[in-house]
N, C-alpha and C positions, 0 to 999 in steps of 0.2 A: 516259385523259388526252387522246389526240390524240379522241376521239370528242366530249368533254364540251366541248374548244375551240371543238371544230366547229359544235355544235348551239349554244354561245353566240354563235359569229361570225353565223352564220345570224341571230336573232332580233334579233340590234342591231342589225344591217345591214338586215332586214325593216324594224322599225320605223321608221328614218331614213329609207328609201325611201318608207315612205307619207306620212311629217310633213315629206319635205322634196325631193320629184321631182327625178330630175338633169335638168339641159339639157344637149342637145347643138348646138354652135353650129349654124346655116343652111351648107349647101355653099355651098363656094367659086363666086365668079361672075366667075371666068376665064375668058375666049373666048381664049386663046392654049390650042393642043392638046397633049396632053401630049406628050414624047420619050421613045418608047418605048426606043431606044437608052440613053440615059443613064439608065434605070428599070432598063436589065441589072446596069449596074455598082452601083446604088443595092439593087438585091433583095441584091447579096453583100453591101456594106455594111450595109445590116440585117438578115442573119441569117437571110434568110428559108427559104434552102434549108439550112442547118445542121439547124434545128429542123423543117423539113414532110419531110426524106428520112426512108424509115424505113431499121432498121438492117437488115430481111431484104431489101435491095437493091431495093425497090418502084420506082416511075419517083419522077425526084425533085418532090417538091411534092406528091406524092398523097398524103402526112399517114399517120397508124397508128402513130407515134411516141409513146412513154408518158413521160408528167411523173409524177413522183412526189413527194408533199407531203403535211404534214401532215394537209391536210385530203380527200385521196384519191388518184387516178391519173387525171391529167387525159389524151387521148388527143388528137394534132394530128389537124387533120383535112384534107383533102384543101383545095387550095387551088389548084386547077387550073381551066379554067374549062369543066368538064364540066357539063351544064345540070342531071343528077340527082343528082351525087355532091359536086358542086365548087361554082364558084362561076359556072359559067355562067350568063348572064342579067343580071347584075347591071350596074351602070351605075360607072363611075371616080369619079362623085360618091358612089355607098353604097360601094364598098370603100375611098374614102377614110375616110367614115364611120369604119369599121370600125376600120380601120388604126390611127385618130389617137385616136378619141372610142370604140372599143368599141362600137359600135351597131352591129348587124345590119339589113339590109335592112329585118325586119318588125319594128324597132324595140324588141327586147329587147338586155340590155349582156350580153357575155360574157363568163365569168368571167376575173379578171388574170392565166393562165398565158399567157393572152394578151397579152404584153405592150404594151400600146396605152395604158398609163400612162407610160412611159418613149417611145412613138411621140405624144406628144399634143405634143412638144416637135420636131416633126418641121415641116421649114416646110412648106407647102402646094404647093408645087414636088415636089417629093421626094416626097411623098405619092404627088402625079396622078401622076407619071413610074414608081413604081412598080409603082400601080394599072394603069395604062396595059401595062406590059410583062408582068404576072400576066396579065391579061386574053387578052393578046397571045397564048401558050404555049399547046402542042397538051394538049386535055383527057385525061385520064385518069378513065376511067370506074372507081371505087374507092371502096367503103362501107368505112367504118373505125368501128370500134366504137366505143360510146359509153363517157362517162365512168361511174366504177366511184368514187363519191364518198361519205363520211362522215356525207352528211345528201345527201334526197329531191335533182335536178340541178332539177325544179321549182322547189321552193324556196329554195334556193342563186339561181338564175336572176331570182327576184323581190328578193332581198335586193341584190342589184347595184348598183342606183343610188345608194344608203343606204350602201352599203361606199364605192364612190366618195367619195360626198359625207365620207363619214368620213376618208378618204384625203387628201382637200386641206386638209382642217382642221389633221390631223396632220403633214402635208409641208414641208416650207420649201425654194421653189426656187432654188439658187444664181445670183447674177449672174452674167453671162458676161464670162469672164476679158478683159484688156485688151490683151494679147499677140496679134495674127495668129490666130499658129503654136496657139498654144493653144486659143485660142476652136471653130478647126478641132478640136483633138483632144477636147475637152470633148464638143462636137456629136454626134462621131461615138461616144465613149464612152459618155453620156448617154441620147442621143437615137435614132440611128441603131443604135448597134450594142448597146443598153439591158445594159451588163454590169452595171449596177451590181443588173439582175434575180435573178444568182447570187451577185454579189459584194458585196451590202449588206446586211444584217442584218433580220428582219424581227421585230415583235412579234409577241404572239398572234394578230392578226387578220390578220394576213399582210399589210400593209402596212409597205413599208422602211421605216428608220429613216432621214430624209433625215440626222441629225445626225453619222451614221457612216456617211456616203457611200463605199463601196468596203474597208469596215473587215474584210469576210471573214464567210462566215457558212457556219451547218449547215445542209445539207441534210440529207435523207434517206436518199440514197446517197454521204453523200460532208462534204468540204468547199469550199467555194469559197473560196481565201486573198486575203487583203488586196491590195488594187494599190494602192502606194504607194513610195514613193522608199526608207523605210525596209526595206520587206521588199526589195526589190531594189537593194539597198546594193553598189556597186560595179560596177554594170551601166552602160554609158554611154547614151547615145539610140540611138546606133548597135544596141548590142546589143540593147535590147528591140525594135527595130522588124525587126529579123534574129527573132527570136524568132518575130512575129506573122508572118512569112512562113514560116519552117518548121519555129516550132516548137522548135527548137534552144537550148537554152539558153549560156551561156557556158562553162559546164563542161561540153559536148559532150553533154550527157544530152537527149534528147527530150521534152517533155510527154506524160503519156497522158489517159485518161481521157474526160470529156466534152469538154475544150478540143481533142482531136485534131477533131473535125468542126468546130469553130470558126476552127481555123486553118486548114483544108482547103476549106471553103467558106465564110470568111467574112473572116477578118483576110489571107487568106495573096492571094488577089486584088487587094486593095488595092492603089492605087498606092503608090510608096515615098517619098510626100508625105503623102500619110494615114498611113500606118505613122508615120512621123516624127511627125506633129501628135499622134497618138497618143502613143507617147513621151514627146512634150516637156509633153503635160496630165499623166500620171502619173508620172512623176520628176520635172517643177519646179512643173507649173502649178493642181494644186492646193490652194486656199488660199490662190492669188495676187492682188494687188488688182485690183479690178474695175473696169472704167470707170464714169464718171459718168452 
């Protein structure tokens, strides 16, 4: 079953690609220089070193990390800026690219365990600041295996643009709430911190389901549960943003699993204004009315 998915998402996504090429916007033509300080606090905010540490204690960012999915074992890869293994050489304007729109340097898209679908809603500030502070960071020289995938990573690789373009078809981007407080937690939930990548529901061709935004879904190893007001019924703001800092639930019971490196190198940094914005988007501010 998971194999015959695979070989069908490949050929739909092929063909879309050739009848319908993605674009990826022009770089940005900002002459203000990125801050790489404010790219530190922005790489926790996105997750970045959550997902590129591996778990045999590698340097952090030098990728070896395995994704597991229906449609194979996707592998992070080193994102350091080592010139043979990483991403040395590259310029802030292509690992913006990359970050936002999934385009590689030599102009192939890679595939969505990269989350650069949920980064495409990332403003352009954020991006360079990033890129800027990756770039920044002593290389680690580290080959890390390749993907172990369901169908040819060739052909998978060509099918890209055509799964894109099927993606936005399918999509429906929510307006950003009218609230501050919220508009901040959406951002960071949405965009920056892309949970809705484990925590929204995906169809056969492994694009979410935007209509069940944060509604919980199966993985491979696991589940990822609903973040909503409902599942965390009696938890105050206070308490979920205690949560994203250590983890601790209100019944004294810890999180395990995959959310421990989430909150260790990702939520648990945060200032405790983002934890809050956080908060107040998933217990009130979902399905709030939006500005005009």
């Amino acid at each position: 079953m998971k194999q015959a998915a695979a070989v069908a998402f490949t050929f739909v996504a092929l063909a879309l690609s050739i009848v319908w090429p993605l674009r990826v916007p022009a770089p940005s033509t900002s002459t203000t220089s990125p801050d790489v300080q404010r790219g530190a606090y922005l790489v926790q905010a996105a997750g970045c070193i959550s997902c590129h540490i591996d778990e045999d204690a590698a340097p952090a960012l030098s990728g070896g990390r395995e994704l597991h999915s229906p449609f194979g074992t996707f592998v992070v890869p080193n994102i350091t800026p080592d010139p043979e293994t990483g991403i040395g050489g590259w310029s802030v304007d292509e690992l913006v690219g990359a970050i936002r729109f999934g385009r590689s340097p030599d102009g192939h898209t890679y595939f969505p365990a990269f989350p650069y679908r949920s980064y495409r809603g990332m403003t352009d500030r954020d991006a360079r600041d990033i890129a800027a502070w990756l770039l920044d960071q002593p290389p680690v020289n580290r080959t890390t295996a390749g993907h172990a995938l369901a169908f040819p990573a060739w052909l998978g690789r060509l099918a890209m643009p055509g799964w894109n373009r099927l993606a936005d078809l399918l999509t429906t981007a929510p307006a950003p709430p009218s609230d501050p407080q919220i508009a901040r937690g959406a951002y960071l939930a949405r965009d920056l911190g892309h949970c809705g990548e484990c925590h929204t529901p995906r169809n056969w061709l492994g694009i979410p389901d935007s209509s069940r935004e944060f509604a919980g879904a199966e993985l491979v190893e696991g589940e990822a549960s609903a973040i909503n007001a409902d599942v965390f019924e009696g938890w105050s703001e206070q308490d979920f943003a205690f949560f994203l800092f250590l983890g601790l639930k209100p019944d004294d019971e810890y999180v395990g699993g995959e959310m421990e490196p989430v909150i260790e190198f990702n939520t648990g940094p945060l200032t405790e204004e983002d934890r809050l914005a956080l908060a107040a988007f998933f217990l009130r501010g979902q399905g709030q009315a939006t500005s005009n």
